[in-house]
C-alpha positions in Angstrom: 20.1 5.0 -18.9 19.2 5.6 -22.6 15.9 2.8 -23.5 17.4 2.5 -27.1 20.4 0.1 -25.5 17.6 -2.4 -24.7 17.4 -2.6 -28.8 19.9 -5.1 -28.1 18.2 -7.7 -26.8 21.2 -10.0 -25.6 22.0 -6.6 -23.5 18.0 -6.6 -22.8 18.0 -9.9 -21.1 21.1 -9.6 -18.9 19.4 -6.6 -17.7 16.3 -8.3 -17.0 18.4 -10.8 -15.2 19.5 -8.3 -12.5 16.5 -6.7 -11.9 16.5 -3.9 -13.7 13.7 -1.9 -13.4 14.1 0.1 -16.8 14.7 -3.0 -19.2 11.8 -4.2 -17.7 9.8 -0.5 -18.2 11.0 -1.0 -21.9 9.6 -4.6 -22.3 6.4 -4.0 -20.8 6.1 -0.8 -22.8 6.6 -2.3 -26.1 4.3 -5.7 -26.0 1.6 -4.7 -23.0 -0.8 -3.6 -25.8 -0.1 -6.2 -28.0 -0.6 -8.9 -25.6 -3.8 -7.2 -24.1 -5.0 -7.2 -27.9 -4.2 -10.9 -28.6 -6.2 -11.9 -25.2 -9.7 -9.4 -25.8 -9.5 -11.4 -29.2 -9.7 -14.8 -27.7 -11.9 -13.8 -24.6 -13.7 -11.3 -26.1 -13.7 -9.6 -22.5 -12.2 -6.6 -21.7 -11.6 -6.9 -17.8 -10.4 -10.6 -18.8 -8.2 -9.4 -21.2 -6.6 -6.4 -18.7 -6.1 -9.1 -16.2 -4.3 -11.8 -18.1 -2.4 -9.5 -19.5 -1.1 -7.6 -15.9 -0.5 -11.5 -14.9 1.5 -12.5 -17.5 4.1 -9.3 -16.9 4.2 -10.1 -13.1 4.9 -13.5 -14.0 7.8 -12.5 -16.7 9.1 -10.5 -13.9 9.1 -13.2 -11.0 10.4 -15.6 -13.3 12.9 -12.9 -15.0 16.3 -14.6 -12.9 15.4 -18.1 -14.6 14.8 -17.1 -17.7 15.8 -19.5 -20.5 15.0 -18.0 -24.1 17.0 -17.0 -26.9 17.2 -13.3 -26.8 15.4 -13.3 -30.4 12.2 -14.5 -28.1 10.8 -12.6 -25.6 7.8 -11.4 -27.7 7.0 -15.3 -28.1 7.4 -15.9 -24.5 5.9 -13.0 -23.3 2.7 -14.8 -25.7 2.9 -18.5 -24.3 2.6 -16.9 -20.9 -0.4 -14.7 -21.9 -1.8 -17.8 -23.5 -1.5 -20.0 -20.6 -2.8 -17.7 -18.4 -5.8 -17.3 -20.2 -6.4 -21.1 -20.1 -6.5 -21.0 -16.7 -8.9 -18.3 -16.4 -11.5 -19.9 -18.5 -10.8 -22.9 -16.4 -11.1 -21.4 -13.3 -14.3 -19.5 -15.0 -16.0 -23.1 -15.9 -15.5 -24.5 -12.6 -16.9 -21.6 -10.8 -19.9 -21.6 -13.0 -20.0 -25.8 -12.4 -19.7 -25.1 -8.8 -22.2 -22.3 -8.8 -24.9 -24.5 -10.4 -24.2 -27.7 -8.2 -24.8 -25.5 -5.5 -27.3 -23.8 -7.0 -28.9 -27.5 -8.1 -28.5 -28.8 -4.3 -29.9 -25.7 -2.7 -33.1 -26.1 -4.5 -32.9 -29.9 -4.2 -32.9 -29.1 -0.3 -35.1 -26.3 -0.4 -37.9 -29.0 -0.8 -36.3 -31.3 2.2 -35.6 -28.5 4.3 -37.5 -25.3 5.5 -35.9 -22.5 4.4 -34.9 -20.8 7.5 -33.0 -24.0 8.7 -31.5 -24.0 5.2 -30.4 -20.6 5.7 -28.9 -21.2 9.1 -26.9 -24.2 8.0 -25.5 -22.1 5.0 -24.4 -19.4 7.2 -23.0 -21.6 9.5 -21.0 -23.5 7.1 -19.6 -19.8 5.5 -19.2 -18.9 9.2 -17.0 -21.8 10.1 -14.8 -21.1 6.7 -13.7 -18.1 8.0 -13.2 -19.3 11.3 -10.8 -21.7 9.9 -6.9 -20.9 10.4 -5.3 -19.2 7.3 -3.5 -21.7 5.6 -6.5 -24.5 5.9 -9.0 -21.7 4.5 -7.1 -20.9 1.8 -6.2 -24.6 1.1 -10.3 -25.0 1.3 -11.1 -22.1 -0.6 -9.1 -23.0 -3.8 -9.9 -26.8 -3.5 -13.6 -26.5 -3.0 -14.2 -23.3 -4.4 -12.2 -23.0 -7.5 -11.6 -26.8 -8.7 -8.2 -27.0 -8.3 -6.5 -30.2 -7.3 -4.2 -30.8 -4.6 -0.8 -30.8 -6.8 -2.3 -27.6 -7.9 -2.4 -26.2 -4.8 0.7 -27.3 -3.8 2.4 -25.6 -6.3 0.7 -22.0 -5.8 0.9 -21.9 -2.3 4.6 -23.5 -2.4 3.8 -26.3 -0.3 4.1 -30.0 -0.3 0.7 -32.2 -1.0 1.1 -33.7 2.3 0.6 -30.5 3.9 -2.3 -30.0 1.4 -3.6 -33.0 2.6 -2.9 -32.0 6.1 -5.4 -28.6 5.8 -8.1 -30.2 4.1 -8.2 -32.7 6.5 -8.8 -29.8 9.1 -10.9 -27.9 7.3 -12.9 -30.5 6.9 -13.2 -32.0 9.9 -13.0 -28.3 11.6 -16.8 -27.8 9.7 -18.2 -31.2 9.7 -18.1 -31.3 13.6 -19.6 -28.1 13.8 -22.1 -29.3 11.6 -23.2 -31.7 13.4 -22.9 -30.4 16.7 -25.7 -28.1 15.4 -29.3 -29.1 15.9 
């Protein structure tokens, strides 16, 4: 298939519509760059930039049968993803770094309650007992605990309903706070 029919970008679309490998070769070819520019200059972060911009073409691709833009539009798109994406990288990167220092803050707090090596054991245990969790509940755990984000959130990445949200953190909880303290 010759790339210059994709000039048309009514023609473009359909093609992205079904799938097609090639249209979507051509759009990723022409912005990529572009996109990867506009993202280092907000972030000023290289890896940050690479990533948001590899996300926001997988993205454009999963979303590529639902697509509702004028065919005049897919640069602009193709930006408001990029830009959303970014947003919730630098959220995800503040409430790693809050998390970090609260832990951080109540490790230290403890370290004068607690003797270290008792300190240690509990933190390993606790780690431990994450990974011993089933799959689902872990990674329910891990991205409510460990990256910030709330249980509508989470139901919407992991395709599932809140109740079911609700459901894993329950065990995940209650799967760590009995070993806890069943622990001397």
């Amino acid at each position: 298939m010759r790339l210059d029919k994709f000039e048309n970008k009514k023609y473009l679309l359909s093609k992205l519509k079904t799938g097609s490998e090639s249209a979507y070769s051509y759009v990723f070819n022409i912005y990529y760059s572009e996109i990867a520019n506009y993202i280092l200059t907000l972030s000023q972060n290289h890896s940050i930039a690479q990533e948001v911009s590899q996300l926001t073409f997988i993205k454009f691709w999963n979303k590529r049968k639902v697509i509702l833009i004028h065919e005049d539009k897919i640069k602009t798109y193709l930006f408001k993803i990029a830009y959303h994406l970014y947003i919730d990288k630098t959220r995800e990167i503040k409430r790693r770094s809050a998390l970090l220092n609260s832990i951080e803050y109540e490790a230290i707090s403890e370290l004068f309650e607690i003797e270290p090596s008792i300190f240690e054991e509990r933190l390993r245990l606790v780690e431990a007992e994450i990974q011993k969790l089933p799959t689902q509940s872990k990674k329910v755990f891990i991205l409510n605990k460990v990256q910030g984000l709330k249980y509508k959130e989470i139901s919407e990445k992991l395709h599932i309903s809140i109740k079911t949200v609700e459901s894993h953190m329950y065990i995940a909880l209650k799967k760590i706070r009995t070993e806890l303290l069943n622990t001397p």
